[in-house]
N, C-alpha and C positions, 0 to 999 in steps of 0.2 A: 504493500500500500504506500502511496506516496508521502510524503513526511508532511502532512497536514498542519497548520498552525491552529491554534483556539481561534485566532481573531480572523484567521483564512474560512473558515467553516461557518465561523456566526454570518460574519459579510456575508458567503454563498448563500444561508437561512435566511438575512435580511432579499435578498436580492430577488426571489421567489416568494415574499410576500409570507414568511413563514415566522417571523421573528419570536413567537409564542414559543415554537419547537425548536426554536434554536438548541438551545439546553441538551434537549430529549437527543436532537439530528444527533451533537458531538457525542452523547453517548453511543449512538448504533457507531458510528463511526470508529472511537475505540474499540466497541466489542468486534466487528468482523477484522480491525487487524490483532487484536488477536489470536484469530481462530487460526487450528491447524486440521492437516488433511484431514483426518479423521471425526472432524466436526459436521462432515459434509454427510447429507444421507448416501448411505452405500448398501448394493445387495448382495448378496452371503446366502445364495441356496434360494430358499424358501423364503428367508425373509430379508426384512430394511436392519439398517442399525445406522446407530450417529455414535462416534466415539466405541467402537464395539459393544452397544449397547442395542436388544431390542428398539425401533421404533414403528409405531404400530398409531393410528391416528384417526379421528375423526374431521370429515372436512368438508366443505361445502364449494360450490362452483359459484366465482363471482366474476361473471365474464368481462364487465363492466368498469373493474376495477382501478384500469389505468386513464380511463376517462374521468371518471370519478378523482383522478389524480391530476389532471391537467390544470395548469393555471389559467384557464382559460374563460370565454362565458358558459359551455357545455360544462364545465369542471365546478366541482363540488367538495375540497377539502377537508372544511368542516363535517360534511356528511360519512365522508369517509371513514375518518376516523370515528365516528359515532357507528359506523356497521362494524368496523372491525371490534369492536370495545364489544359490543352486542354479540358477534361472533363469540370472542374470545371466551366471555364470562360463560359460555353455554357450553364451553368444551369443544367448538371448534379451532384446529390450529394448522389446518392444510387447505389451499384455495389455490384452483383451478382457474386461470384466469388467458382472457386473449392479449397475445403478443401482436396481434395482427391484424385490419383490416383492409382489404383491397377496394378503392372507390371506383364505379364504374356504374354502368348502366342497369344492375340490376333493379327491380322497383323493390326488394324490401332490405337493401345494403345498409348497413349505417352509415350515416357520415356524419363525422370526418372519420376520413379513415388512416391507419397508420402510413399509408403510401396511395401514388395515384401512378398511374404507364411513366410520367416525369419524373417523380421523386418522392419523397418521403415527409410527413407531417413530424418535425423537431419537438411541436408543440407536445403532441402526445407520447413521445418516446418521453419527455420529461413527466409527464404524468404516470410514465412504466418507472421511472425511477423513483421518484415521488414515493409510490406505491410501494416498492421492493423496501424504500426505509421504516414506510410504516408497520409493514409484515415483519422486517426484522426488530422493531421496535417491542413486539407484543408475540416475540420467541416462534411466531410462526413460518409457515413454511409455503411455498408459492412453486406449482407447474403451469411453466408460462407456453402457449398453445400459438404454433409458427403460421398457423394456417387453418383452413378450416372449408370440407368438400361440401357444405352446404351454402345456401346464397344470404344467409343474413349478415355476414360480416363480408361480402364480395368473394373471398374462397377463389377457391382453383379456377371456378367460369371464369371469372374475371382476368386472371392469368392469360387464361386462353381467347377472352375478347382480347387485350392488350396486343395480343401477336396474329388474331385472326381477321379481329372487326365482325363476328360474331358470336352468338350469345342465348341462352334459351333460360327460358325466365321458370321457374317453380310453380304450378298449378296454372300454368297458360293451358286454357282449353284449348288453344290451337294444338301442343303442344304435353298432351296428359303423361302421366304417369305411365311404364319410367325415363321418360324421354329426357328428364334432369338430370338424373344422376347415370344414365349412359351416355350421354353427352359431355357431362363434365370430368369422366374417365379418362376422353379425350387428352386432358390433361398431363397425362403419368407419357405417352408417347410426343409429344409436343416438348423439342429440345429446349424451343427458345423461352415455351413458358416455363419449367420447368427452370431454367438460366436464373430467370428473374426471379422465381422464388429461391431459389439458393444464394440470392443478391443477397435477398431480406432477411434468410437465415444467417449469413455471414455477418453482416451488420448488428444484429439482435443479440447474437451469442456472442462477439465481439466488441461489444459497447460498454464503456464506462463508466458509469455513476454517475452525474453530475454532480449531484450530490454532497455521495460520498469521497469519490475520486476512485472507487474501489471496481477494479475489471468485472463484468457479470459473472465471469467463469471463478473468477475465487469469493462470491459473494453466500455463506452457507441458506441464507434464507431462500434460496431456489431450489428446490427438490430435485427436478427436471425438465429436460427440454423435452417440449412433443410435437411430431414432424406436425400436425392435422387434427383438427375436430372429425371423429368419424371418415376417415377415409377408405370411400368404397372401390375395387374393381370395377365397377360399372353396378347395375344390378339384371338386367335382362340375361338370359346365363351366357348363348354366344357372344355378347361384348363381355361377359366378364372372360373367359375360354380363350380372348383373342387380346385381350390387355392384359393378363397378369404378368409376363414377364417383364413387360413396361413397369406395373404395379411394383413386384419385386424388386426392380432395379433401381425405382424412384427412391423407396426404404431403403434399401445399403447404399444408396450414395449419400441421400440427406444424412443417416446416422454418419457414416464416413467424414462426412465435414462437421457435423457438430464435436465431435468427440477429437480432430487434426486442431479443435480452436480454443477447446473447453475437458479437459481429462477430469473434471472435478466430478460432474454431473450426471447425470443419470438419462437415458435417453427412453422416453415412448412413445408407440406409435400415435396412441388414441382412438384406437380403434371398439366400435361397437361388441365386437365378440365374434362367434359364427353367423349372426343375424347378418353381419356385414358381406359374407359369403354364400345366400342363399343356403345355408348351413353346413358349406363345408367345412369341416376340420380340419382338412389338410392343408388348406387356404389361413387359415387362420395359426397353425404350428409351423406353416413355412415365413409367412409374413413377417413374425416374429425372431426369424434366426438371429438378427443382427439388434434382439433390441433387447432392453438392460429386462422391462416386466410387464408382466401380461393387464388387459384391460378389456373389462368388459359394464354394456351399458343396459340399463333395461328399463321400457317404454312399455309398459301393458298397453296403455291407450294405444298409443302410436301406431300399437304393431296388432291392434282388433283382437287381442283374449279377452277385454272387456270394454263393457256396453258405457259410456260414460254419464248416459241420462238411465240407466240401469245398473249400479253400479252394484248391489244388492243381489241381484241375482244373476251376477254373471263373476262375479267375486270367485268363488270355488273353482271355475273352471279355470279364470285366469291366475288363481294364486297356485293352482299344479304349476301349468306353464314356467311362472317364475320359478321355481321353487326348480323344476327342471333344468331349465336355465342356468340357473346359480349351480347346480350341482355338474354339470356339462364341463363349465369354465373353473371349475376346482379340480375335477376329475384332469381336465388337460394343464393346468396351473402344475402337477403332479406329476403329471408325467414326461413337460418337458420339462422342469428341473425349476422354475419360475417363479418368482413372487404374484401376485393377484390382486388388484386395486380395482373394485365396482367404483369406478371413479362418477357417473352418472346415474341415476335413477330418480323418476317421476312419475306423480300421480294425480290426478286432479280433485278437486273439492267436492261434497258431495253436488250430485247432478250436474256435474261438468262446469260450472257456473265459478264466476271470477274472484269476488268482491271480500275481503277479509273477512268479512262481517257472516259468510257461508260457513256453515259447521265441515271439518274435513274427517269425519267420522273413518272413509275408509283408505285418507291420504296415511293416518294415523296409524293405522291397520298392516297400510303397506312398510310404512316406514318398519315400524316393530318387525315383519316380515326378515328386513333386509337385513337389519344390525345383526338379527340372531342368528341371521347366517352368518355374519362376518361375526361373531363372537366363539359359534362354535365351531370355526374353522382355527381361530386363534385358541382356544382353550385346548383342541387336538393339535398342535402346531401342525396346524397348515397351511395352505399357501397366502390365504388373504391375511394383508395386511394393513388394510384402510379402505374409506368409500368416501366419497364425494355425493352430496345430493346436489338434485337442480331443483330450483337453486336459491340461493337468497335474494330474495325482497327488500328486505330490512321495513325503512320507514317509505318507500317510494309508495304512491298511490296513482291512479289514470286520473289524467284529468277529462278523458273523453268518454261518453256513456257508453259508446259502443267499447270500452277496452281494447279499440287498437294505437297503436303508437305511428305519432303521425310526422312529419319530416322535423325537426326541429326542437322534437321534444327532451327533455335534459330528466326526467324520472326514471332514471334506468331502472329497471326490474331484470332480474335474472330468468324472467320471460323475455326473448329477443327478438328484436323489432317483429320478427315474419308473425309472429304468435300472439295469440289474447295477451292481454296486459294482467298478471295475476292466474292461467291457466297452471303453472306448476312451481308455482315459487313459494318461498316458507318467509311470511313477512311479520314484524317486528312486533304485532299485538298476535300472534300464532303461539299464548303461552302452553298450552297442551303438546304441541310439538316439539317446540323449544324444553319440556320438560323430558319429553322421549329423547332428542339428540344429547342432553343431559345428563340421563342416567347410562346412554349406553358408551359414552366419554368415561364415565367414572368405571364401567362394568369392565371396557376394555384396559385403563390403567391400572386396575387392581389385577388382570389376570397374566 
């Protein structure tokens, strides 16, 4: 770390409008130079450890996070730190957050985004640092997400407009399902897009603190890097048949350069599970050769095991499903040799409906569902070793009656722009839930 002065650190606190945290910054500041290699999370088999010590975790997905950290008019500092405090006190202390937006034509992309076909938004990369001090701040721990194969944050399509000048939009009736995500597969053969995102990886995994002054790759509060939100082969099965070496090849070079820039950290794909491969296994044990741990996501709604205005009585048949699920990606967590992180999972409120003020009877149900599989995989030492839910809410509310999020709106919710505002988020009067993440924080540190 470079030889920081007190009066060099508070100036850089004064200079971003932070002068309150000044204090607090030069403390993270000290703590991450002191840290040595072994502070970094690391995998060892089956499982994580920091310091050769089990680490094992409750965590939540805040995608929004380095927005939230911008000095900007979209930026919210104060609020930030009030979700993370809300976080913290609950027992979460791992967040899942994006490292990346691509700006382009998509209709439900956020902007602004971390970069545009010209260059890159400075603005919000300071908000990714911003961020990374407040997480080291409150002992937690941050997987920052390089990209992402769907169109809420621009994603791979966007890549491939950049180099094509075309583009195919999500739920375009011209254009139905799976005309998206075989289309955006495109991506993984496409040299030059592909280029550009190894730009953004290089830069991201390369980048400095402002801040602190301190390189991302020796920074402990980062867990790891992950190539993609859900990154699919295609889904139709001939495009996936005729992309996977593409697919293959995109994963061992992205990891390849993360790990030539960054030996500290830990590399994941982010991928769904087998639901990503029309349920192959083999797809899903090969994808993974080159990557430090396994992950897998579960979407009862999403993926129709259950009725969302019947939630009641399609409960049982969807709760095998997961339960199947969960045991599939432990069963292979096992047998290639891998650690296990349900980094995603969501449910909606009772009758599908938005508004905090909805009782989430069987969001409640599901949650309970998950932990106790992540607890008794960890009480048999096996492979799981933490979950991430989607996602938090905190204190954001919709300002619009229909709950969608509309060009310019600054409420981020860990429901993302494409989605109802409030469809699967855990928000900040949610004490019933907050009591469930709670106890299973306490249930995992005691075992």
């Amino acid at each position: 770390m470079p030889n920081l002065s007190r009066r060099k650190i508070l100036l850089s606190a004064i200079s971003i409008g932070a002068v309150a945290t000044a204090t607090s910054i030069l403390g993270a500041c000290k703590k991450i130079a002191k840290t040595n290699p072994a502070a970094f999370v690391k995998r060892d088999g089956l499982r994580f450890t920091i310091n050769d010590k089990p680490y094992r975790f409750v965590g939540a997905n805040l995608w929004y996070g380095a927005y939230l950290g911008a000095d900007a008019a979209y930026g919210d500092r104060a609020r930030l730190g009030r979700e993370l405090d809300r976080m913290k006190a609950i027992g979460i202390t791992n967040l899942r957050v994006m490292a990346s937006a691509e700006e382009g034509p998509l209709k439900a992309g956020i902007k602004p985004g971390f970069r545009t076909k010209d260059g890159w938004n400075e603005t919000l990369f300071d908000g990714l640092d911003y961020l990374m001090v407040e997480i080291a701040k409150r002992d937690m721990k941050a997987v920052l997400c390089l990209t992402n194969f769907w169109e809420w944050s621009g994603g791979v399509m966007t890549y491939l407009y950049y180099q094509t000048g075309k583009f195919t939009d999500m739920n375009d009736p011209e254009h139905p399902w799976p005309a998206f995500p075989d289309h955006a597969s495109d991506f993984y053969k496409n040299e030059a897009a592909v280029g550009m995102y190894h730009d953004h990886v290089r830069r991201t995994v390369g980048r400095k603190n402002k801040i602190t002054g301190v390189d991302y790759r020796d920074d402990p509060a980062i867990m790891a890097w992950q190539l993609c939100n859900e990154p699919r082969p295609g889904n139709s099965q001939p495009v996936m048949d005729k992309i996977l070496p593409d697919y293959y090849a995109w994963i061992n070079s992205t990891a390849k350069i993360i790990r030539e820039i960054d030996g500290n950290h830990l590399v994941s794909l982010g991928q769904e599970g087998t639901k990503a491969s029309n349920g192959s296994e083999q797809i899903f044990i090969e994808a993974h050769q080159q990557i430090d741990y396994l992950t897998a996501h579960i979407w009862p709604l999403n993926w129709s095991w259950v009725d969302g205005k019947n939630l009641g009585g399609t409960w049982d048949d969807g709760a095998a499903k997961v339960n199947d699920y969960i045991n599939t990606h432990v069963r292979l967590a096992n047998q290639i040799g891998k650690a296990l992180v349900f980094e995603e999972f969501g449910f909606p409120r009772d009758g599908e409906l938005y508004d905090p003020e909805i009782p989430a009877t069987f969001k409640e149900r599901f949650y309970k569902m998950i932990y106790a599989a992540v607890e008794q995989s960890m009480a048999n030492n096996g492979p799981v070793v933490g979950s991430n839910f989607w996602a938090w809410n905190g204190e954001a509310r919709t300002p619009h009656a229909d709950h969608r999020f509309k060009p310019g709106d600054t409420q981020y919710m860990g429901d993302p722009p494409h989605e109802p505002q409030g469809w699967y988020g855990v928000f900040d009067s949610d004490a019933s839930m907050h009591k469930i993440i709670m106890q299973h924080a306490k249930n995992i540190s005691a075992s």
